[in-house]
Legacy VTK file of the C-alpha trace (Angstrom):
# vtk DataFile Version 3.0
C-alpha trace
ASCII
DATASET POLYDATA
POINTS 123 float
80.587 114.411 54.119
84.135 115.128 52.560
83.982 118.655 53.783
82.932 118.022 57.559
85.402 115.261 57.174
88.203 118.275 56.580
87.224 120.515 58.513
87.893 117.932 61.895
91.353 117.088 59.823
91.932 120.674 59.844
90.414 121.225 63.728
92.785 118.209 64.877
95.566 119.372 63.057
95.209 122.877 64.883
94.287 121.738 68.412
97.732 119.401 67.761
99.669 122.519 66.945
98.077 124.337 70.062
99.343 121.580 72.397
103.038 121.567 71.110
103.481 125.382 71.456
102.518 124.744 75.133
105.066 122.084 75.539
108.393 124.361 75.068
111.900 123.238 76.058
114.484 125.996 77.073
118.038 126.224 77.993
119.847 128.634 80.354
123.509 128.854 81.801
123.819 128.527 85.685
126.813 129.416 87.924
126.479 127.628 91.638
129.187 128.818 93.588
128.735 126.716 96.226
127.580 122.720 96.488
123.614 122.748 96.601
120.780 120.122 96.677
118.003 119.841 93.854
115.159 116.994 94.778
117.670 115.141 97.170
120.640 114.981 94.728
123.467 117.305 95.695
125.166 119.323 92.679
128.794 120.652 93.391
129.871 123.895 92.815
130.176 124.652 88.627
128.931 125.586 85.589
125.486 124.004 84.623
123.170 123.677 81.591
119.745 123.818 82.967
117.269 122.836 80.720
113.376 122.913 81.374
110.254 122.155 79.799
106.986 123.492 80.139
103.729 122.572 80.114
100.984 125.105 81.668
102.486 126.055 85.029
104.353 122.873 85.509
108.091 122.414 84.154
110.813 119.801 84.300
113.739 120.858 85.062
117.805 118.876 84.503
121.128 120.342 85.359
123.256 119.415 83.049
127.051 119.394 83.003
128.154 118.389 79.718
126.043 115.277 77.859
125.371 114.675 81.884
122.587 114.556 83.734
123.465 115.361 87.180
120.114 116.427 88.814
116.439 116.782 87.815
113.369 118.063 89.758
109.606 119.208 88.888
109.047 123.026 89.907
106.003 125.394 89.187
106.615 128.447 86.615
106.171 132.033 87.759
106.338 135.192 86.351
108.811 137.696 87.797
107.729 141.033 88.927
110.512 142.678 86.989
113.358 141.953 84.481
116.635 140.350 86.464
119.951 141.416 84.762
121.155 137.674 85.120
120.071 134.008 85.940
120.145 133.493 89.664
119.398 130.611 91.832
117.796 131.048 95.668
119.290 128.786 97.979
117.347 127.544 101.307
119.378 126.792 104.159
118.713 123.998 106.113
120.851 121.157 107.681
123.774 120.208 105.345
124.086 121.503 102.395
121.616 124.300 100.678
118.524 123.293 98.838
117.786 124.782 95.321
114.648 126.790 96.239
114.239 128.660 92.905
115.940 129.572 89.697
115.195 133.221 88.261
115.856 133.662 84.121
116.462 136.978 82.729
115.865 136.144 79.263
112.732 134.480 79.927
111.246 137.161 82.911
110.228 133.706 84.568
111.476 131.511 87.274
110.712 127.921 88.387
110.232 127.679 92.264
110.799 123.920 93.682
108.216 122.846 96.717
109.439 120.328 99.313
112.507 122.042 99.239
113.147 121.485 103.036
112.461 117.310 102.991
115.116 117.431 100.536
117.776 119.456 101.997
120.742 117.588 103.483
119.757 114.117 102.279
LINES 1 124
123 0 1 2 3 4 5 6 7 8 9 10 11 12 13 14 15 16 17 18 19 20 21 22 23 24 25 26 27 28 29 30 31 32 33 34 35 36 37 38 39 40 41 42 43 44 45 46 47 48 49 50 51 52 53 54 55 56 57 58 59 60 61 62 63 64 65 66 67 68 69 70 71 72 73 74 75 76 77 78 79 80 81 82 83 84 85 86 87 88 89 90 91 92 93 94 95 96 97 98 99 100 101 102 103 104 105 106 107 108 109 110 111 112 113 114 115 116 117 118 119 120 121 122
């Protein structure tokens, strides 16, 4: 009894490690030189702290600009095809100002691409 009783301790304690790897929060510097929209909210032109989690192929994404949360949106994670020498962001026009259709890292070789990115331009 006491050892199938430690081995679920110890199975539970490792399937609770497994799920918090998954969950990871980064950080990355962003330049937008122009004004541009992320889920509806428009972010001027700056420098932004752009922090994301996570979780399978979904991740959260805020622009910060200080202590400041200034915009937030859910995106899907992708892999990119090859390293990028720095962060970029891919802007879609539409009516009014450009929507945030993607962000590419280079130190992470990943990008988060935004859907919907058209209902939300120019509101």
């Amino acid at each position: 009894m006491t050892r199938t009783l430690t081995r679920m301790a110890m199975l539970l304690l490792a399937i609770t490690i497994s799920l918090a790897a998954l969950a990871k929060t980064h950080s990355e510097d962003i330049t937008l030189y122009h004004d541009a929209s992320l889920n509806g909210t428009v972010i001027p032109a700056g420098e932004y702290q752009v922090k994301y989690d996570t979780e399978g192929t979904t991740a959260n994404v805020k622009f910060l600009k200080g202590k400041k949360e200034v915009a937030s949106a859910s995106g899907q994670v992708k892999t990119l095809d090859q390293k990028l020498n720095a962060n970029q962001v891919v802007l879609q026009n539409g009516s009014g100002t450009p929507a945030i259709s993607e962000i590419d890292f280079s130190r992470a070789n990943a990008g988060i691409t935004f859907e919907n990115v058209s209902a939300s331009a120019g509101k």
